[in-house]
Structure formats: C-alpha cells, structure tokens
C-alpha positions as CSV (number, residue, x, y, z in Angstrom):
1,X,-101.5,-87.6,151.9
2,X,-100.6,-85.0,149.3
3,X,-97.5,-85.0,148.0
4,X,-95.6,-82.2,149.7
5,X,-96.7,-84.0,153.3
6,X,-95.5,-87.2,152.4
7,X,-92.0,-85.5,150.6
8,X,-91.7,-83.1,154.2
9,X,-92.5,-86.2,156.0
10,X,-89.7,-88.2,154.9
11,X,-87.4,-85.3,154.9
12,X,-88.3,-84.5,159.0
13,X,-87.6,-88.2,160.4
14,X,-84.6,-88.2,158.1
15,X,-83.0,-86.4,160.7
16,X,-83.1,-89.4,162.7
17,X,-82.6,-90.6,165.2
18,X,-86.7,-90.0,165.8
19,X,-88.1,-90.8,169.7
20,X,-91.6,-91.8,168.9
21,X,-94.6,-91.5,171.3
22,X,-97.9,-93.6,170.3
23,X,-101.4,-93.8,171.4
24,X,-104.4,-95.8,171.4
25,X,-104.5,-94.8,168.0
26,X,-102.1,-97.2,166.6
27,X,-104.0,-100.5,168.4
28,X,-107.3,-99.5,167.2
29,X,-105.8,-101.3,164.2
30,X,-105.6,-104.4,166.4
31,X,-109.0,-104.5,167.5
32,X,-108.9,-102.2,170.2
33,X,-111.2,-99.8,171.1
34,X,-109.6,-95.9,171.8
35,X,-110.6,-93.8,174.6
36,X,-111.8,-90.9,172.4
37,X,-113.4,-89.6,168.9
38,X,-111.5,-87.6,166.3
39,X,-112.7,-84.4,167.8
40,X,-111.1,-85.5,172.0
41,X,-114.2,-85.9,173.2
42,X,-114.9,-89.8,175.0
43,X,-116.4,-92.7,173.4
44,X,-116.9,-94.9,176.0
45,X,-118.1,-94.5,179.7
46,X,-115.3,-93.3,182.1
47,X,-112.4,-95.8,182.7
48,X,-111.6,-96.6,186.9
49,X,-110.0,-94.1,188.8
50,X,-107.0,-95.1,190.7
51,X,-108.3,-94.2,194.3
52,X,-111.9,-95.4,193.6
53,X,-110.2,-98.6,192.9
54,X,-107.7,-98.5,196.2
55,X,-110.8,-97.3,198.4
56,X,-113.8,-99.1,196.9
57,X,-114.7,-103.0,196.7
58,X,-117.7,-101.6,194.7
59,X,-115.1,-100.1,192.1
60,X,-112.6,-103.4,192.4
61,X,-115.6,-105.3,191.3
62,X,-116.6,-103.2,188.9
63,X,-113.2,-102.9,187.4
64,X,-112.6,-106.7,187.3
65,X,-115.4,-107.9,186.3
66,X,-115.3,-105.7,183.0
67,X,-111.8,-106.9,182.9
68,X,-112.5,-110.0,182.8
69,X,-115.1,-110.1,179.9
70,X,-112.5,-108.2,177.9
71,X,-109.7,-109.9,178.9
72,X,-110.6,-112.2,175.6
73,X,-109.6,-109.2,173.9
74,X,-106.3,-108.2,174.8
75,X,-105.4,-112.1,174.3
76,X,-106.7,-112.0,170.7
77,X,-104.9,-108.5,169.8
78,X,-101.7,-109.2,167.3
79,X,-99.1,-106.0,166.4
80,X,-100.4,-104.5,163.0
81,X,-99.1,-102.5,160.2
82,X,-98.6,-99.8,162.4
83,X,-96.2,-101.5,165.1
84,X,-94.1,-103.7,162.6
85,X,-93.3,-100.2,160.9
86,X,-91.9,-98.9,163.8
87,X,-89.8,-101.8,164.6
88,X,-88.7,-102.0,161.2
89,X,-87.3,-97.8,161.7
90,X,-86.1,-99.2,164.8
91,X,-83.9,-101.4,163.7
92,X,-82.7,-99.6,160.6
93,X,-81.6,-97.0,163.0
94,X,-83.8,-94.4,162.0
95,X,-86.5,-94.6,165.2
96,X,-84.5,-94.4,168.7
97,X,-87.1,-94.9,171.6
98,X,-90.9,-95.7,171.4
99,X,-92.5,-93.9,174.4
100,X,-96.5,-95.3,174.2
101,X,-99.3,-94.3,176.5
102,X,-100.7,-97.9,175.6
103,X,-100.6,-101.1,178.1
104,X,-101.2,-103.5,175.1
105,X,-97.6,-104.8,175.6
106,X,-98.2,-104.8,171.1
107,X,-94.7,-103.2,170.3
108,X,-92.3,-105.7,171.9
109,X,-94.3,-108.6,170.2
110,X,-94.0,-106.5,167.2
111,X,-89.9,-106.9,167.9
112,X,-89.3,-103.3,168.8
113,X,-87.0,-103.2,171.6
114,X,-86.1,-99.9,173.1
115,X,-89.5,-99.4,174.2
116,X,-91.0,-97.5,177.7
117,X,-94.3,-98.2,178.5
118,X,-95.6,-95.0,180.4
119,X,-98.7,-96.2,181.8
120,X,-97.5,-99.5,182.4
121,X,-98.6,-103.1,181.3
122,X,-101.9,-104.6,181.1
123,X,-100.1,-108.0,181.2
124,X,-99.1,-108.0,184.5
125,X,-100.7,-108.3,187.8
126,X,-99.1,-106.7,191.3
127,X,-100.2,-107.5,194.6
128,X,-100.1,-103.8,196.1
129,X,-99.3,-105.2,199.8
130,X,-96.3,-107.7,199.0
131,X,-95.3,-106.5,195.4
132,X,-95.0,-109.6,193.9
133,X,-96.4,-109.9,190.1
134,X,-98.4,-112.3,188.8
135,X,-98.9,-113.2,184.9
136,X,-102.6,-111.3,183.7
137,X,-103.8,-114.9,182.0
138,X,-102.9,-116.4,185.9
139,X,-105.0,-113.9,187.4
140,X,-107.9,-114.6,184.2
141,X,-108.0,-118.3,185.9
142,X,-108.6,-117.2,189.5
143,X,-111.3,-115.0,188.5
144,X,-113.0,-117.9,186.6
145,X,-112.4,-119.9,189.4
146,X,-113.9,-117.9,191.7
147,X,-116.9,-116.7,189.4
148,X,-117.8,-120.3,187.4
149,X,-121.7,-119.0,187.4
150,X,-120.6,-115.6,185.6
151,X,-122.1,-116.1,182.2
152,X,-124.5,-113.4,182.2
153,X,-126.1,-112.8,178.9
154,X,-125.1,-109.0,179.3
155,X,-122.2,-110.4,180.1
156,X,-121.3,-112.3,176.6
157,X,-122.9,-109.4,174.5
158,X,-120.9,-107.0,175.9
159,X,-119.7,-103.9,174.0
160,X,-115.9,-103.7,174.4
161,X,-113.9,-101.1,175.8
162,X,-110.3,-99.2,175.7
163,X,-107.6,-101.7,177.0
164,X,-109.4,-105.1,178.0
165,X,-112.6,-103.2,179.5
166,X,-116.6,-103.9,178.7
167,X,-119.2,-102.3,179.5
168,X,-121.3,-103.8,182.0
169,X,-124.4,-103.2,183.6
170,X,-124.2,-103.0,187.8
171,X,-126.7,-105.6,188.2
172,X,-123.9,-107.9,186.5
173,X,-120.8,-107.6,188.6
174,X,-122.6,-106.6,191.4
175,X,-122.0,-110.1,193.1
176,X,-118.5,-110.8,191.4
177,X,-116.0,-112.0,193.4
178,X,-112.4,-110.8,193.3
179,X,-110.1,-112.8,194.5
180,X,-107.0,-111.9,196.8
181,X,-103.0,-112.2,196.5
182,X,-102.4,-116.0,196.7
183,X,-99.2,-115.3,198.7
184,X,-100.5,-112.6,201.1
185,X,-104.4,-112.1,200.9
186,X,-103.4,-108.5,199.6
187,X,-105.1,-106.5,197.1
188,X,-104.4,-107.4,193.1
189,X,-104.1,-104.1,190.7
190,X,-103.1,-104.7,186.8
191,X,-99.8,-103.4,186.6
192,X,-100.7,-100.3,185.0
193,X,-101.0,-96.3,186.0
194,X,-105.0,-95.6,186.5
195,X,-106.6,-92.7,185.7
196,X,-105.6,-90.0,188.7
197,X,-102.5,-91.9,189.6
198,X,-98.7,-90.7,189.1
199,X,-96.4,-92.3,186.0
200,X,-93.0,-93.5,188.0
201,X,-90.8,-91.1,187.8
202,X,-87.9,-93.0,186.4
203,X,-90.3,-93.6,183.5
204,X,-90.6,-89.9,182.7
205,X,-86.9,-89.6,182.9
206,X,-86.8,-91.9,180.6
207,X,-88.9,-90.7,178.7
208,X,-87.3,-86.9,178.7
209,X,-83.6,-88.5,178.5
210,X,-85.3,-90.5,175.1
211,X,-86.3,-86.7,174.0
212,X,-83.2,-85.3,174.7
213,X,-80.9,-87.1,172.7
214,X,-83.2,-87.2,169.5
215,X,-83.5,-84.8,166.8
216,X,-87.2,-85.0,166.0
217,X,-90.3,-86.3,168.3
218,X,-93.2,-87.9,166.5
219,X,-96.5,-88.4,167.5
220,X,-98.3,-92.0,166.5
221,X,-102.4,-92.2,166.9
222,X,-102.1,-89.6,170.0
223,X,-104.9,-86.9,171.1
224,X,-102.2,-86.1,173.5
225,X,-105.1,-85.3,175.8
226,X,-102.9,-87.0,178.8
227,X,-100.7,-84.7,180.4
228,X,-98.2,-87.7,180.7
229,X,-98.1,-87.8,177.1
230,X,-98.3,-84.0,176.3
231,X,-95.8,-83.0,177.9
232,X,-93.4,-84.8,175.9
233,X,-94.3,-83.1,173.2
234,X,-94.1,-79.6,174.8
235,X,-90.1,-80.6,176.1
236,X,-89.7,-81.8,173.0
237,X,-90.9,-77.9,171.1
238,X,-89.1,-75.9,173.9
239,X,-86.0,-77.9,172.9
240,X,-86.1,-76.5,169.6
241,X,-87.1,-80.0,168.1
242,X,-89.2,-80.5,165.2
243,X,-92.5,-82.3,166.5
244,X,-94.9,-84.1,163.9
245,X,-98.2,-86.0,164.2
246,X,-100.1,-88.6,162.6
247,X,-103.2,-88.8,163.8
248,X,-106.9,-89.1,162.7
249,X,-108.0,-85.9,164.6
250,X,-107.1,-83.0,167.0
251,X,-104.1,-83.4,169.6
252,X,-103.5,-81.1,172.3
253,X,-100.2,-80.4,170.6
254,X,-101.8,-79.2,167.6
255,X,-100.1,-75.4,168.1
256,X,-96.7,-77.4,168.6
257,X,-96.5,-79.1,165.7
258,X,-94.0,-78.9,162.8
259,X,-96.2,-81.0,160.9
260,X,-99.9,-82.7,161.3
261,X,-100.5,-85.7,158.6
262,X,-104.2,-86.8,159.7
263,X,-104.3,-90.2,158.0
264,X,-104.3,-93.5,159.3
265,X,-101.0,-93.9,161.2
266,X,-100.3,-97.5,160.6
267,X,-101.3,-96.9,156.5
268,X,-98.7,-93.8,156.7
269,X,-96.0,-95.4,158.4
270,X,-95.9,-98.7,156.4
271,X,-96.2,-96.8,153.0
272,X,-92.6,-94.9,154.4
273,X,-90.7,-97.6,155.5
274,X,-88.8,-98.5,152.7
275,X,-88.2,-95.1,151.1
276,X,-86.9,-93.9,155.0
277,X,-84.4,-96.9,155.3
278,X,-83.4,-95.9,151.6
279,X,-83.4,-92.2,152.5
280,X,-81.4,-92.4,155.4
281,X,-78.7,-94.9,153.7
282,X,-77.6,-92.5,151.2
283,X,-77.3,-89.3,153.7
284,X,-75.2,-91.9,155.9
C-alpha cells in the first residue's frame, strides 16, 4: 500500500463512525474457501439454490451430504487478523455496525458486537414446518447417526467448499439419508438465505438504518457481486457518503468507490488499528 493510500485511508475512516460490510474475503484467512477469483468469476461448482432445496430430496441430499463432510470445517475456523481488527475499531468507537454477507458466525467470536448477519447463520438449524432451531453440531450428530456407513473415500478426500460445503461426486450422496425435525418430522434448512431466496427485510433495514447514520461505508474482502450486498454500497454513494474497498480484486462497486486499496484486508486493517484509535483520539 503506497503511502498516499494508507495516509487517505486513515484520514476517510477518521470520519468515523464507519458501517462496515465484509465478504468471504475476510474468512478465506480462516481457512475458508470464497465463492469467487480475483477477476468475479466462480471457483467452485454452483452452491444450492433455495427452491431446488425446498422442492428436491435429490438437492436436500445433495446439499447435506456436502454439508456434512465440511461441516469439520466451519468447526475448525477461528476469527483472524482481519476480524479482531474490526472488533478492536469497534470498540474504540471508530467502526459502528458490521454488515457481512458471511454465515461463519467469525465476528461475534472475534468480540464484535453490533453485528447483522445478512445471509444468516450457518450455525443454526430451522425446522421450516414448526420454526423451531436446532444447534448446527446437533444436527452434525443426527446425520452421523443416520449415515454410520458414510465414509466414502471420495468422501474423506474431498476438496472443500465456500461456507462448510465439499464437493462430492453424485454417486456419494446419492443414498444419504437426511433426517427429519425431531419435534415435527418437518423439513431441516441451515439457518441461512440460499442462493435465489429473499434477505428478511428487517435485516436490510437494518442494514440501511446502519448506513444512514454513518459517515463513511467500507467494504472488507467483498466482490459485491450479491445484490444484497451491493446495494449497500450504492445507498451508501447516493447518500453522498464516501465508500472505500479492500479487496484483492474487482467489486461491482468499483465506479462507486472513493477509494480501492487491493491488498489483503486482514494485513491492511491490523497494520491501522493502532494509528486509527490514535488518530481518532486526538480529533475527539
């Protein structure tokens, strides 16, 4: 980061407070796989589409079968550089809201605590007939239960995927069985918005309200490919609001930004912590 960047930088998310909105970016520091290169385009095979998964047992086996290879790791993910940054602006007063488009549940452990999770949580199970949640590592338990022959050698040399996925050949989950609500028979769904589905919409008011009342928007490790996500860029430009980026590669915002730093996000963010906090101290 050349030194005007990192000196216009500092200066932008002086102006705090700063709503932050973070992509798969950040975790890919944690071990998890992102959706898509540098350039947009996707890395990995298409993820489940919301009414495949409502409409197809096919898909439902498909989806939890993959989940439940991966599952191992989600568990094994910890909050890096990236997400104790944040935190840390958080609670120095300089970062408001964290809107992410992840499901990794990897900023509250990190101890950031005004956080809205747009597409949900990955941690959490709902039974779409009676509502009632059930803990992800529950659910991980009935599925071994109810698959204790599923040790496929595709199976344990699975490539990993975005968010807890694998990839897995048909042949392999063809005959997996999913289990059912324990307290209805209904159908279990991770607590998260699919590809093709709707956010809540008290989540993207939220998420606009967040925007609103903060005097700069940054992007963290965000293609911003996701309309969900975009467009919380594009209230935050027609506000008059300064948006930045960090970001290893394109966004969708690109035109909308007041400033683009394409380095690591976590690297960038950790190396500014300390000279924010002291930044912001002596304008207050």
């Amino acid at each position: 980061m050349s030194t005007a960047n990192r000196d216009q930088l500092i200066d932008l998310l002086g102006q705090s407070p700063v709503a932050v909105i973070t992509g798969a970016g950040l975790s890919t520091g944690s071990g998890i796989p992102a959706y898509r290169d540098r350039h947009g385009q996707w890395q990995h095979s298409q993820p489940i589409q919301h009414q495949d998964f409502l409409k197809s047992s096919a898909s439902r086996q498909r989806y939890w079968a993959r989940s439940f290879v991966g599952w191992a790791t989600m568990t094994a993910a910890l909050p890096n550089q990236g997400h104790m940054a944040l935190a840390a602006l958080e609670a120095n007063g300089i970062v408001s809201t964290i809107i992410t488009q992840n499901v990794d549940g990897l900023h509250h452990e990190a101890g950031s605590q005004s956080v809205i999770e747009l597409h949900g949580g990955i941690r959490q199970v709902r039974c779409l007939t009676c509502g009632v949640r059930f803990a992800r590592s529950k659910v991980q338990e009935w599925l071994h239960h109810a698959n204790p022959d599923f040790d496929h050698e595709q199976a344990r040399t699975a490539r990993l995927a975005p968010d807890g996925d694998a990839h897995l050949v048909a042949t392999v989950y063809a005959r997996f069985n999913v289990p059912a609500c324990p307290e209805c028979t209904g159908m279990l769904k991770p607590d998260v918005v699919f590809f093709g589905d709707n956010v809540p919409r008290e989540r993207v008011s939220a998420a606009q309200q967040a925007v609103e009342t903060a005097k700069v928007l940054l992007v963290v490790g965000s293609s911003l490919t996701v309309y969900s996500g975009y467009r919380i860029a594009e209230q935050a430009h027609r506000l008059g609001k300064p948006v930045i980026a960090i970001n290893q590669g394109v966004t969708r915002a690109d035109p909308l930004l007041a400033l683009k730093i394409e380095e690591d996000c976590g690297i960038v963010l950790t190396a500014l912590v300390a000279e924010l906090v002291d930044a912001c101290a002596i304008s207050g």
